[in-house]
KEROLUM-717337 format. One record per residue (C-alpha): residue in one letter; y, z, x. Coordinates in steps of 0.5 Angstrom, whole numbers, plus 500, padded with zeros to 3 digits. Each point is the difference from the previous one (the first is absolute). Layout:
# KEROLUM-717337
<node><rest>A</rest><north>Y</north><up>Z</up><east>X</east></node>
...
***
This chain:
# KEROLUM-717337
<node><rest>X</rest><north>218</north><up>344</up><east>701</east></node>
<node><rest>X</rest><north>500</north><up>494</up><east>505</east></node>
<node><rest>X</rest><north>493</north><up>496</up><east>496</east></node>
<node><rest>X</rest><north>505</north><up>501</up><east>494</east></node>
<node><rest>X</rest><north>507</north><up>497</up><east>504</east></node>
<node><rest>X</rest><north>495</north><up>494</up><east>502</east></node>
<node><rest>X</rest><north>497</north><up>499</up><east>493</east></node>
<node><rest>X</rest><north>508</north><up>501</up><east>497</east></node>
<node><rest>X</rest><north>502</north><up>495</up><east>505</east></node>
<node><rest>X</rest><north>494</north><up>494</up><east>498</east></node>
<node><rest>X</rest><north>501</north><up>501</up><east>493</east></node>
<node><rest>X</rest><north>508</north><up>500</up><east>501</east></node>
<node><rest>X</rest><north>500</north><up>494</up><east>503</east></node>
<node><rest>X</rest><north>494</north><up>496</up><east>496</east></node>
<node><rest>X</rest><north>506</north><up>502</up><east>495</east></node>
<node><rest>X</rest><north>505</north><up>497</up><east>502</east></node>
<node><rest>X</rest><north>497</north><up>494</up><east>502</east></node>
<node><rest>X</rest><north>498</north><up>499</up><east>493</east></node>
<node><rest>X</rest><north>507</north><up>501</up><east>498</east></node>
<node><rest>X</rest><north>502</north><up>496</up><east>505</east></node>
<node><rest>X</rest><north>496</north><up>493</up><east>498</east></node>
<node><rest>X</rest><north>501</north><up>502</up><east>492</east></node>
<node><rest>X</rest><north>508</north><up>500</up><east>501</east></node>
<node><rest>X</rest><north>498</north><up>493</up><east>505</east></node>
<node><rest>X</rest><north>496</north><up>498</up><east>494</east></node>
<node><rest>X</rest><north>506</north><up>500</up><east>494</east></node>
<node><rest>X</rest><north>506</north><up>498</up><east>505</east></node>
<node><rest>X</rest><north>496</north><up>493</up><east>503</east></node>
<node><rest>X</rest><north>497</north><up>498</up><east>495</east></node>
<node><rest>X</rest><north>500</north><up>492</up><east>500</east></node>
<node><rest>X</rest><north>500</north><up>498</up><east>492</east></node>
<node><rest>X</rest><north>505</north><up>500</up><east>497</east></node>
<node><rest>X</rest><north>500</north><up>505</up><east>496</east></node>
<node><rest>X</rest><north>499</north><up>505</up><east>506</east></node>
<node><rest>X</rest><north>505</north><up>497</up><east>504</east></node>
<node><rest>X</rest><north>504</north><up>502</up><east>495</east></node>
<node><rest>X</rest><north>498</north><up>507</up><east>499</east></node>
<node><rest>X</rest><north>501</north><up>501</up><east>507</east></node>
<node><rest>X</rest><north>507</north><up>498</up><east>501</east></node>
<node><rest>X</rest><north>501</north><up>505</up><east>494</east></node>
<node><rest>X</rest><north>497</north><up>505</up><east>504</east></node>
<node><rest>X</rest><north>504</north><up>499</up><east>505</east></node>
<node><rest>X</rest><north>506</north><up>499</up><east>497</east></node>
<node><rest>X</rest><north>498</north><up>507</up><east>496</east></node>
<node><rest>X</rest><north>500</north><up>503</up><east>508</east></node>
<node><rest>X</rest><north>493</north><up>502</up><east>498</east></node>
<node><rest>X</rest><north>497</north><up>498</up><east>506</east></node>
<node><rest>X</rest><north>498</north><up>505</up><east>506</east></node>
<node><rest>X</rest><north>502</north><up>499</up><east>507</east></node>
<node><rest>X</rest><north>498</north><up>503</up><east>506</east></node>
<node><rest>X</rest><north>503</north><up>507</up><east>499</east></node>
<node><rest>X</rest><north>498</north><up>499</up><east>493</east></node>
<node><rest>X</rest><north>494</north><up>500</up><east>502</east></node>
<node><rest>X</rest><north>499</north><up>505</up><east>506</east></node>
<node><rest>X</rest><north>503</north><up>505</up><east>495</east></node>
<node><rest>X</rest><north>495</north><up>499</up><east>494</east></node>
<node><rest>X</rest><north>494</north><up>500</up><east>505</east></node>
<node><rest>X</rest><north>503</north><up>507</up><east>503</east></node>
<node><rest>X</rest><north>501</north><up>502</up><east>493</east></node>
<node><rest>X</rest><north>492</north><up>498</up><east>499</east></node>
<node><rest>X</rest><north>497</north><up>503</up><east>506</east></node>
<node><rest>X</rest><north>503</north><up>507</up><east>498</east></node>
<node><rest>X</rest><north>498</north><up>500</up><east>494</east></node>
<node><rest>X</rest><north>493</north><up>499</up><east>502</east></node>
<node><rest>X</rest><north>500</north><up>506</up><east>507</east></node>
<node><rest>X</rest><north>503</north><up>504</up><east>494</east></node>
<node><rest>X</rest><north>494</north><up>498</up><east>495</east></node>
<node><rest>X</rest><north>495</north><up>501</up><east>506</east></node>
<node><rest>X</rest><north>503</north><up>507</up><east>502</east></node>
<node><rest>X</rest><north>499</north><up>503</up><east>493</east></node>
<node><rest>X</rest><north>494</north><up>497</up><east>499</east></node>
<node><rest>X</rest><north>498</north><up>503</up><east>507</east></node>
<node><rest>X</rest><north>501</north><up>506</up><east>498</east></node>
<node><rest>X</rest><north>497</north><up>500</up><east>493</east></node>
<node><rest>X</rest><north>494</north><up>497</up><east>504</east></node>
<node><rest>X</rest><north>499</north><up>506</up><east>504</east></node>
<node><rest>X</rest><north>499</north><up>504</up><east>494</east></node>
<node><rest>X</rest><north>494</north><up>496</up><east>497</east></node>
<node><rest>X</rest><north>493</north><up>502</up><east>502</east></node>
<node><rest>X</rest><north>497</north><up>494</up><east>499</east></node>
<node><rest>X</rest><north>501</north><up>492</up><east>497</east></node>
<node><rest>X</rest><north>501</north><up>501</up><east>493</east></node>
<node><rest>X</rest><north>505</north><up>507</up><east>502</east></node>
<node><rest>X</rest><north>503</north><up>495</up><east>504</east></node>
<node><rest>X</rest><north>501</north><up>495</up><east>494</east></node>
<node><rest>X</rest><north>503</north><up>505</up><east>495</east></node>
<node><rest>X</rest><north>504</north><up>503</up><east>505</east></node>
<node><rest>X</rest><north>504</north><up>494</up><east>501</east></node>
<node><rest>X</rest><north>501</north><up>498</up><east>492</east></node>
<node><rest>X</rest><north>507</north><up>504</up><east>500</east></node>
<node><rest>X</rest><north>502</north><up>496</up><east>506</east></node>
<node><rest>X</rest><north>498</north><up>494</up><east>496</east></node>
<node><rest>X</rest><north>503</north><up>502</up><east>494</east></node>
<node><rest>X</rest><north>507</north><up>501</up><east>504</east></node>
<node><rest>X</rest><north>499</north><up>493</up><east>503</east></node>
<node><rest>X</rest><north>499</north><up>496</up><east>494</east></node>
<node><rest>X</rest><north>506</north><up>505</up><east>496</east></node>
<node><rest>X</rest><north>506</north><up>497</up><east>503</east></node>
<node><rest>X</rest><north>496</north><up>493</up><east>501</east></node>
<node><rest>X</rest><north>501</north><up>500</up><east>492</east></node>
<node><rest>X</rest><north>506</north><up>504</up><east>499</east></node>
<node><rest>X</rest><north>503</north><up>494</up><east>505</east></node>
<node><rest>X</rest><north>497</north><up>494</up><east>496</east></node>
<node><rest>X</rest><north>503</north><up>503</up><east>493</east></node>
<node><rest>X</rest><north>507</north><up>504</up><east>502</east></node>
<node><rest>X</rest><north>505</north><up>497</up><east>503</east></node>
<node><rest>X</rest><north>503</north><up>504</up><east>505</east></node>
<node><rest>X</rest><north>507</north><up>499</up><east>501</east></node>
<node><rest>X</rest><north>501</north><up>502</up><east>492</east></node>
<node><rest>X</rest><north>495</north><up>505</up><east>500</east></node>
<node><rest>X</rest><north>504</north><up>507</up><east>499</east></node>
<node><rest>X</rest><north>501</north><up>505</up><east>505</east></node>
<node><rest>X</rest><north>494</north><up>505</up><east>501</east></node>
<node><rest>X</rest><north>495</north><up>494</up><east>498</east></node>
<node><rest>X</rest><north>503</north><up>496</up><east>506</east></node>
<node><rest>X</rest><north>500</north><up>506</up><east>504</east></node>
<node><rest>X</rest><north>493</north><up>502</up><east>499</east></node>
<node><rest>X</rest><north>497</north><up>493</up><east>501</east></node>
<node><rest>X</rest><north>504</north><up>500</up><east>506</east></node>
<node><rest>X</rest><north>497</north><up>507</up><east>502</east></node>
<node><rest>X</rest><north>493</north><up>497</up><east>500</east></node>
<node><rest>X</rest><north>498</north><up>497</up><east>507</east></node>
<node><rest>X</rest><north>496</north><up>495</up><east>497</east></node>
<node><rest>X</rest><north>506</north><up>496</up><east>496</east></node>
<node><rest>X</rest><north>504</north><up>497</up><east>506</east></node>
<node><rest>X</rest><north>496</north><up>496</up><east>501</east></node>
<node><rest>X</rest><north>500</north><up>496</up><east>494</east></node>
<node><rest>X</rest><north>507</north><up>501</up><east>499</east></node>
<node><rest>X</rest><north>500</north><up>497</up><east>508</east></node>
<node><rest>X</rest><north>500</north><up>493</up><east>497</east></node>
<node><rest>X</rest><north>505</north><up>501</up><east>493</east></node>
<node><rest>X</rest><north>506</north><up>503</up><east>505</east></node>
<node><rest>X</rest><north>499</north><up>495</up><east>506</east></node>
<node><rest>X</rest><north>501</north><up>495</up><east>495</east></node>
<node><rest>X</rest><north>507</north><up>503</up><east>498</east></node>
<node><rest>X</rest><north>502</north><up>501</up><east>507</east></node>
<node><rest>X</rest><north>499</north><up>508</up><east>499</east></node>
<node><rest>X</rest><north>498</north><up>502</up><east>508</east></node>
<node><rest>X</rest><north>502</north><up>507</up><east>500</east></node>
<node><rest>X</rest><north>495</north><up>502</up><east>493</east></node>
<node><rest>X</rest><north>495</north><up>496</up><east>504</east></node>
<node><rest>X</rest><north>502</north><up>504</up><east>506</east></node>
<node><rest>X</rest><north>500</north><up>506</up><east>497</east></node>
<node><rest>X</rest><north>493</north><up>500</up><east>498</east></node>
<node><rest>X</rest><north>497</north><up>498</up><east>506</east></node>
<node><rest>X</rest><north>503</north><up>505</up><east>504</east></node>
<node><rest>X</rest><north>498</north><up>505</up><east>494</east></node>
<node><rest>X</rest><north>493</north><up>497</up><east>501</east></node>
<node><rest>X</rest><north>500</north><up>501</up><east>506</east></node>
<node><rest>X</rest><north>502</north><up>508</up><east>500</east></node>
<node><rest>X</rest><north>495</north><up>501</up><east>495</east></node>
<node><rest>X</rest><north>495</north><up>496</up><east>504</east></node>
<node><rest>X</rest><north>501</north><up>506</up><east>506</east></node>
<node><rest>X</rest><north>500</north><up>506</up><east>495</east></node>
<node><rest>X</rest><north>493</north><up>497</up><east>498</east></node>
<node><rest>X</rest><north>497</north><up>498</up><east>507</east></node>
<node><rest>X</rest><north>502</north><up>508</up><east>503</east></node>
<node><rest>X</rest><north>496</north><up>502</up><east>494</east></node>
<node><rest>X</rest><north>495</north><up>496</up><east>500</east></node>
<node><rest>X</rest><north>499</north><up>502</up><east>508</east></node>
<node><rest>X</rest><north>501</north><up>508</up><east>500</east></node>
<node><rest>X</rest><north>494</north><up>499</up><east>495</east></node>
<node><rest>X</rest><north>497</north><up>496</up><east>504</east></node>
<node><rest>X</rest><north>501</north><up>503</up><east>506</east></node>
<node><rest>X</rest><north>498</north><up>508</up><east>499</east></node>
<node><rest>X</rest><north>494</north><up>502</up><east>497</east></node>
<node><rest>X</rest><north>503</north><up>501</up><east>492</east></node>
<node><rest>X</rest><north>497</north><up>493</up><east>498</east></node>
<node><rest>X</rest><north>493</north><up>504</up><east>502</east></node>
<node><rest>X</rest><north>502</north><up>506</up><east>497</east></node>
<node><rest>X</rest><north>502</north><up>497</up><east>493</east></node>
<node><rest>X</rest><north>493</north><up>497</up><east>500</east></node>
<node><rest>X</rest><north>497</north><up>506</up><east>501</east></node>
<node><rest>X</rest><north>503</north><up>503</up><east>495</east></node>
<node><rest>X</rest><north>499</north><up>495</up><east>495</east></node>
<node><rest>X</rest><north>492</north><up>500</up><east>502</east></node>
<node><rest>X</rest><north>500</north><up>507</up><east>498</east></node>
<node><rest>X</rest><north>503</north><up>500</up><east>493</east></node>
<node><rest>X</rest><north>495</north><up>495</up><east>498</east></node>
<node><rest>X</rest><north>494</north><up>503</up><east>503</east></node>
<node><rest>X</rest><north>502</north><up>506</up><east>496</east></node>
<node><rest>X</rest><north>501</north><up>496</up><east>493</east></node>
<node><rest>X</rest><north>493</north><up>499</up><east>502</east></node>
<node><rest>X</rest><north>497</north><up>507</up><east>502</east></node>
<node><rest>X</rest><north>500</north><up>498</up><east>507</east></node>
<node><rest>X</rest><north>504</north><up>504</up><east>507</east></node>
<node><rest>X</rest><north>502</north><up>497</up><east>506</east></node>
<node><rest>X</rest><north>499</north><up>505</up><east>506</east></node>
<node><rest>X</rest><north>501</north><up>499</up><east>508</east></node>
<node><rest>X</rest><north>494</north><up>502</up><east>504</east></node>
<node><rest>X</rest><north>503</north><up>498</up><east>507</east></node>
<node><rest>X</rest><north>503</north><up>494</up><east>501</east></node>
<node><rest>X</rest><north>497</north><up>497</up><east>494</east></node>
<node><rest>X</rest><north>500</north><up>500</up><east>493</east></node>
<node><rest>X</rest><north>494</north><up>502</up><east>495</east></node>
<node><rest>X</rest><north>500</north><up>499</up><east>492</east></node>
<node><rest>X</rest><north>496</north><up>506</up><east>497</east></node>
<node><rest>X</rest><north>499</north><up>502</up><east>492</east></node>
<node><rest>X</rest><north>505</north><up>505</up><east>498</east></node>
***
């Protein structure tokens, strides 16, 4: 879990660099029309500060130690690269799923339960981070990082009891064993060691 937190803090702060030269980009511009755009930007309070960005960039990183920790989990259950590959997809697909409901649907006038259940998804507060930041609405930034971080937790003691007993090796055992019996094979311990015989 540390080689995930690391990974987490490198892609988190690449993040925020580049946010933080894209929104240098748009307010100091030098042409006319630029310059322009910029004093609109900051007459429209849409600039981040120094605490907009620590809370943004929190908000990412926690994001990522809680899409790590999942995949981690998921990972422990494939057998070999391309197991690995499938596992991940529904990961994947709840990553991308409040990406693209963030982009269409407004929050603020969405109805009860669809606000609820995309503030449900770990991976929406992130994308939602910025939005609020801009509205001065801390505390829905603050909430999802610290529901964020309680998810994080709940994962990592997960991700440590499977790896720290001897059911990581168990369940692959076991998954060995049905599909040498689809194929007519048998699994048996001779020792210390394992021998595949024909049924």
């Amino acid at each position: 879990m540390m080689a995930a937190g690391i990974v987490a803090l490198i892609s988190a702060a690449a993040y925020m660099v580049a946010m933080k030269s894209y929104m240098g980009s748009l307010i100091g511009g030098t042409g006319g029309t630029s310059a322009a755009v910029g004093q609109a930007i900051q007459k429209l309070g849409l600039v981040l500060d120094l605490r907009g960005y620590v809370l943004l960039g929190l908000s990412v990183f926690m994001g990522i130690m809680v899409a790590l920790s999942i995949a981690v989990i998921l990972g422990a259950f494939a057998e070999d690269l391309k197991s690995v590959q499938f596992a991940i997809m529904p990961l994947i697909m709840i990553v991308l799923l409040p990406y693209l409901i963030t982009m269409f649907i407004d929050i603020n006038t969405a109805s009860p339960v669809l606000k609820w259940l995309i503030y449900a998804i770990p991976f929406s507060h992130p994308f939602l981070a910025a939005q609020f930041i801009f509205a001065h609405n801390f505390t829905m930034v603050v909430a999802g990082i610290i529901y964020q971080f309680a998810l994080f937790l709940v994962l990592a003691t997960v991700a440590a009891r499977i790896f720290s007993t001897d059911r990581i090796l168990t369940m692959k055992l076991n998954t060995a064993r049905r599909g040498l019996r689809a194929g007519g094979w048998t699994l048996q311990r001779e020792g210390i060691s394992w021998r595949i015989r024909r049924k």
